[in-house]
C-alpha positions in Angstrom: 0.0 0.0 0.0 0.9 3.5 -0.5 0.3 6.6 1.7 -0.3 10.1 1.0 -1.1 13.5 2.9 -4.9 14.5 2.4 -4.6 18.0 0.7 -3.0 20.2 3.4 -3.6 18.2 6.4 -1.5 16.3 8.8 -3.5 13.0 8.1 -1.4 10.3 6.5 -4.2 8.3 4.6 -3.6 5.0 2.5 -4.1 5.7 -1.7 -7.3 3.8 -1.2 -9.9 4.7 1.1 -12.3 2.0 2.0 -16.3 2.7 0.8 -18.6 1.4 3.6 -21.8 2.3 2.0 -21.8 -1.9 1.3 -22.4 -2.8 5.1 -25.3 -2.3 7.1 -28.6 -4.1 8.2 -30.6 -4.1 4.9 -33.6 -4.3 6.5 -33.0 -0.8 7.5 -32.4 1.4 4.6 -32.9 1.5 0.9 -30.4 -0.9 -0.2 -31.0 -4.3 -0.4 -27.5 -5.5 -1.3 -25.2 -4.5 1.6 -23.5 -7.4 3.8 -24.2 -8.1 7.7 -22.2 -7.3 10.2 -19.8 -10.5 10.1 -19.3 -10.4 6.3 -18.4 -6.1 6.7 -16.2 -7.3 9.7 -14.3 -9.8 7.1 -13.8 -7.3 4.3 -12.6 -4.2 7.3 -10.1 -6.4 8.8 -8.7 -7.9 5.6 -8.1 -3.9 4.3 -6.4 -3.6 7.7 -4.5 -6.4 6.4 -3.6 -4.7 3.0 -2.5 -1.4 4.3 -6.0 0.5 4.0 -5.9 2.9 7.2 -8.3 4.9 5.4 -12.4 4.2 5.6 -15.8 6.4 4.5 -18.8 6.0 5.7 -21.9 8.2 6.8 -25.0 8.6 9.2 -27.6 7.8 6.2 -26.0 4.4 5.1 -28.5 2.1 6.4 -29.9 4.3 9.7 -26.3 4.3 11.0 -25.7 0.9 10.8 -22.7 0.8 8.7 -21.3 3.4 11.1 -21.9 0.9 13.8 -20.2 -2.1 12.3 -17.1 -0.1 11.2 -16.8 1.5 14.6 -17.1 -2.0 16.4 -14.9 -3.7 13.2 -11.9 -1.2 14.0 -12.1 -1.0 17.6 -11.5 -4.6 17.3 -8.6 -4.5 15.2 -6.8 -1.5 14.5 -5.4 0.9 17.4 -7.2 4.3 16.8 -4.2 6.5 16.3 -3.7 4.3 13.1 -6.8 4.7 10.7 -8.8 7.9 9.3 -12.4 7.3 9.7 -14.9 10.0 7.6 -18.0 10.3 7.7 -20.9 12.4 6.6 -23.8 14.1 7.9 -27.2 14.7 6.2 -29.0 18.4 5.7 -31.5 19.4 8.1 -35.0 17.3 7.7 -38.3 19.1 7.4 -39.6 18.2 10.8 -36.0 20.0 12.3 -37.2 23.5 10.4 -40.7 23.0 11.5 -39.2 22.4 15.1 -37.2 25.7 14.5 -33.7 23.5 14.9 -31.0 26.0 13.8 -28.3 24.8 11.5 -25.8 24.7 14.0 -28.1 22.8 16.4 -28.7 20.5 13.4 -24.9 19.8 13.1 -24.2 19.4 16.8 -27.1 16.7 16.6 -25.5 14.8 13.8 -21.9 14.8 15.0 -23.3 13.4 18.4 -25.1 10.9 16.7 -21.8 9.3 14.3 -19.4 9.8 17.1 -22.4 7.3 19.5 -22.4 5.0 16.4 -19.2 4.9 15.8 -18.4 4.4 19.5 -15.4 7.3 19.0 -14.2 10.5 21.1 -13.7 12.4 17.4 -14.1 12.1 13.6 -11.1 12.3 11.7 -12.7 13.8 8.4 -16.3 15.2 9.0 -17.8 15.6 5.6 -21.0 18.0 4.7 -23.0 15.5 2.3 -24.7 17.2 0.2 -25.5 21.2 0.2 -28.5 22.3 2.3 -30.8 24.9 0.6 -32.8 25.6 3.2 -30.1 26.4 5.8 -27.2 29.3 5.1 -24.2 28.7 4.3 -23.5 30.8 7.8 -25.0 28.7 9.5 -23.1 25.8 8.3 -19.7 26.8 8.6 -20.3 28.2 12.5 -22.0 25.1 13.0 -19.0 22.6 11.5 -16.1 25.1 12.9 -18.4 24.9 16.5 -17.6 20.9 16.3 -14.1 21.3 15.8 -13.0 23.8 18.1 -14.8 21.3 20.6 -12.6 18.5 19.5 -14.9 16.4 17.8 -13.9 16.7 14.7 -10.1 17.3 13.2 -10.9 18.0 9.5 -14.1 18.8 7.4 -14.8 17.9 3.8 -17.8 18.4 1.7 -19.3 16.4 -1.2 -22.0 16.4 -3.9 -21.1 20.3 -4.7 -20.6 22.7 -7.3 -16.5 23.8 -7.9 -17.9 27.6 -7.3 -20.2 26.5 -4.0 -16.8 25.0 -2.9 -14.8 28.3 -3.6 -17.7 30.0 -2.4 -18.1 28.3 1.0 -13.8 28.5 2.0 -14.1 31.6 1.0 -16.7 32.6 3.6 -14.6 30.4 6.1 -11.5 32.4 5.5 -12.8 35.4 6.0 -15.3 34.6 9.3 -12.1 32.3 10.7 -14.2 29.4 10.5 -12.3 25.7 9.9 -12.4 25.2 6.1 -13.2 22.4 4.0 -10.0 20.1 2.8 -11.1 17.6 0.8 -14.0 16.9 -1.7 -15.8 14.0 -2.4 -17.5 13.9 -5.6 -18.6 11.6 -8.7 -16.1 10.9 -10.7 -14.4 7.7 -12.8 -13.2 7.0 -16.1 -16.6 7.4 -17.6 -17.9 10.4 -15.5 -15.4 12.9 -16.0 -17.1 15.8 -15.8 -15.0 16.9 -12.4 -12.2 17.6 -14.3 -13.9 20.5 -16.0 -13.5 22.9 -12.5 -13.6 21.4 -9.5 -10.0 19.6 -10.1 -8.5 22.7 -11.0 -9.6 24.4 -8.1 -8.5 21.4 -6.0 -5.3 21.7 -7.3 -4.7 25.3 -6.7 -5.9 25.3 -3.3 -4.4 22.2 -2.0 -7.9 20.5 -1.5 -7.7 16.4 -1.7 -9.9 14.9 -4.1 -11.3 11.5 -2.8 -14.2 10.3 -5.5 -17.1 8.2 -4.6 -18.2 6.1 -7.0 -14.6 5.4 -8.4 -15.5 1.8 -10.5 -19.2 3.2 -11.1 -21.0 0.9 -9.4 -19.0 -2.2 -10.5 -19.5 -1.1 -14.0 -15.8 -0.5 -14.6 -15.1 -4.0 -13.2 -17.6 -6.0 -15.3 -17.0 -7.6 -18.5 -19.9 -6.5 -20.9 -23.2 -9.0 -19.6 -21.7 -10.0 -16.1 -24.0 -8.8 -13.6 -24.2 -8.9 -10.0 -26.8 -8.6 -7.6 -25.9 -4.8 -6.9 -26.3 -4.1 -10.7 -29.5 -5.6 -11.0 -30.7 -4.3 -7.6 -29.2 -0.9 -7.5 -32.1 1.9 -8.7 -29.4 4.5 -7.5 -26.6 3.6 -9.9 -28.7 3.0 -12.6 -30.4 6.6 -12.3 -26.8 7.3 -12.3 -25.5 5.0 -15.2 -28.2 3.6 -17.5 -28.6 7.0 -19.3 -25.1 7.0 -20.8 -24.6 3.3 -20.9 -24.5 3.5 -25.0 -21.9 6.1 -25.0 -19.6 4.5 -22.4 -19.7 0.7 -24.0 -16.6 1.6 -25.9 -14.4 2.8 -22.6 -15.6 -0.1 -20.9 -14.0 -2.4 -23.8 -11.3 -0.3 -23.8 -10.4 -1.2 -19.8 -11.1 -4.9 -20.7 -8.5 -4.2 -23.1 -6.1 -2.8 -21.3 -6.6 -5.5 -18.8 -6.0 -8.7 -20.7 -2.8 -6.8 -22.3 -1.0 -6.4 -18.7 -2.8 -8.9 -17.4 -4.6 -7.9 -14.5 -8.4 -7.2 -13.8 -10.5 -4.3 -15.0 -11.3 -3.1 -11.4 -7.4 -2.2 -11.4 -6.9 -0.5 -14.7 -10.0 1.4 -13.9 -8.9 2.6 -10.1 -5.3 3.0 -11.6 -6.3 5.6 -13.8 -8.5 7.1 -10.9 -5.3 7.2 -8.7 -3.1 9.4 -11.2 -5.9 12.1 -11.1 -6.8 12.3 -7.2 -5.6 11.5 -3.5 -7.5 8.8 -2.9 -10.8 7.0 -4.8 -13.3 5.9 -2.3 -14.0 2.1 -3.3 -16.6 0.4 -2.3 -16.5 -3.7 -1.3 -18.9 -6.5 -0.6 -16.4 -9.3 -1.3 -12.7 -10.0 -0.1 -12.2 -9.9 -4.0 -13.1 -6.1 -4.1 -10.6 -4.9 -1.5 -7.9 -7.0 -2.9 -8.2 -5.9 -6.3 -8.3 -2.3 -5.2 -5.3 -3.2 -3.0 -3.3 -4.3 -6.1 -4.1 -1.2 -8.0 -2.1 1.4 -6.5 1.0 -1.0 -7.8 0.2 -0.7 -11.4 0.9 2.5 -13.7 -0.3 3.1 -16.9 1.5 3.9 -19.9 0.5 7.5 -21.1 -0.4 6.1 -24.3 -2.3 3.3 -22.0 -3.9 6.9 -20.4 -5.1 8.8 -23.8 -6.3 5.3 -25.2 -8.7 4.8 -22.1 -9.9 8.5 -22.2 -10.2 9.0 -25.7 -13.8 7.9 -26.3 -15.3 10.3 -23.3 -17.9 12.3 -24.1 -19.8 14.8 -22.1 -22.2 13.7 -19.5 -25.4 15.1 -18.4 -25.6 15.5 -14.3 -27.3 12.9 -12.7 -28.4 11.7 -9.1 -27.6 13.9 -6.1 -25.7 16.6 -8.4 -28.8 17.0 -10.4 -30.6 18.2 -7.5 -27.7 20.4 -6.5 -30.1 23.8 -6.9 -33.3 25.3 -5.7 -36.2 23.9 -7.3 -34.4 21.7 -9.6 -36.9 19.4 -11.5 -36.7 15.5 -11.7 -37.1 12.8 -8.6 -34.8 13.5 -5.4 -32.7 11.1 -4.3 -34.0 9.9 -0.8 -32.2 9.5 2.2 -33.0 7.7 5.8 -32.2 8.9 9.3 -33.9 6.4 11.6 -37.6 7.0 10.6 -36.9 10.1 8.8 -36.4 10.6 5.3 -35.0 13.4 3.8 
């Protein structure tokens, strides 16, 4: 495994950071494909194993239960000075407004709520999931810089945002003193590339760490054309995200298969090692030992920049999908729910 520095941080994170979105009780969310706790136990400990030190997860994965079984997973087998653990909180609900919770109230609500699931005394990297239109920005940043004065958090990052809400929002910290936000964690793989467009230049010039969700898109990037697994069949998210464009990317998706069978090795690592020339470190999801592993491998293998330009060449433009398409006031088409317990979002 290989390490990097997360943007302009002190934290020491492995190139790959573990996606828990996979583990939680599936009888309490909206996916019906993620793993038990002793299967997500398996996969946590055997990226302990490989070097991962690194791991995402978030509040609204399966009512905080993935945030349960990767606090109780680590505490089990990794001292806590040596991983990173993220997380993310969800925007305030419509009961909170009603109730006249403040944004900062909202935020001190959440925080308490990860750190109880995780069974922690402070988040590493407390990430803002997606923007909140109903609360200013203000209110936000007070709220986030409140929870890190107090300790219980070290570092915040942001996700599912526009390059100029980013500039806009450390721009606003900078100036009120508040803690800024050092890393981003958006969509973005070999066939959505639409990051690369602003927000990686920005990131670049400002020392922010790019950590991409979605890095194989949804096992797409892995798959031969007509394997399927029960996450592809299953997954309404990541087709929303994915089926639109499915024409356009067939040839990219050859082209990795390519690539693979030339150096022999799988497409899940030509995929990810393109991903890790471009950012700090992809978020990858796994529901099998065979996931982390071949992620694991990846950070070993480099491409050829003629291996590069040959795997990018057929990209076209992609329209914004999923969360991002929602990402302004009023925008049309179906919202992307998300659960809190019995609260939905």
């Amino acid at each position: 495994m290989q390490y990097t520095t997360l943007g302009a941080t002190d934290l020491r994170v492995s190139r790959i950071c573990m996606g828990c979105m996979g583990f939680g009780d599936a009888a309490r969310g909206q996916h019906t494909w993620t793993l038990d706790e002793a299967a997500s136990r398996q996969i946590i400990r055997r990226g302990l194993e490989l070097g991962i030190n690194f791991f995402d997860t978030a509040v609204g994965y399966q009512s905080g239960t993935s945030e349960q079984y990767l606090g109780r997973a680590l505490r089990d087998f990794a001292p806590r000075d040596q991983v990173v653990v993220a997380t993310k909180f969800l925007p305030r609900t419509t009961e909170e407004i009603q109730a006249g919770i403040t944004g900062q109230e909202h935020i001190a609500r959440m925080v308490d709520r990860s750190l109880e699931n995780l069974g922690l005394d402070y988040i590493d990297l407390y990430i803002y999931h997606m923007w909140d239109h109903r609360t200013p920005l203000y209110d936000i940043l007070e709220g986030l810089d409140r929870v890190v004065r107090a300790g219980k958090v070290r570092y915040l990052g942001i996700s599912n945002c526009f390059a100029w809400q980013l500039a806009k929002a450390n721009a606003l910290a900078e100036r009120e003193g508040f803690s800024p936000f050092v890393s981003v964690q958006n969509h973005y793989n070999l066939i959505f590339r639409e990051e690369e467009r602003e927000m990686a230049p920005l990131c670049a010039q400002d020392r922010i760490a790019m950590t991409p969700y979605s890095a194989l898109a949804s096992g797409r990037l892995s798959r031969h054309p007509g394997e399927t697994t029960q996450r592809l069949r299953e997954d309404d998210y990541a087709r929303l995200k994915y089926d639109a464009a499915a024409q356009q990317d067939q040839e990219i998706l050859r082209r990795v298969a390519e690539v693979a069978r030339l150096r022999g090795v799988t497409m899940t690592e030509v995929a990810l090692a393109w991903l890790l020339g471009k950012v700090t470190a992809p978020v990858v999801g796994a529901t099998k030992l065979s996931h982390v592993e071949g992620a694991a491998r990846a950070v070993d293998l480099t491409l050829s920049p003629e291996e590069r330009a040959y795997l990018e060449a057929p990209y076209v433009p992609h329209a914004l999908v999923g969360v991002m398409a929602q990402n302004t006031p009023g925008a049309a088409g179906e919202a992307h729910v998300w659960s809190v317990g019995d609260q939905t979002i």
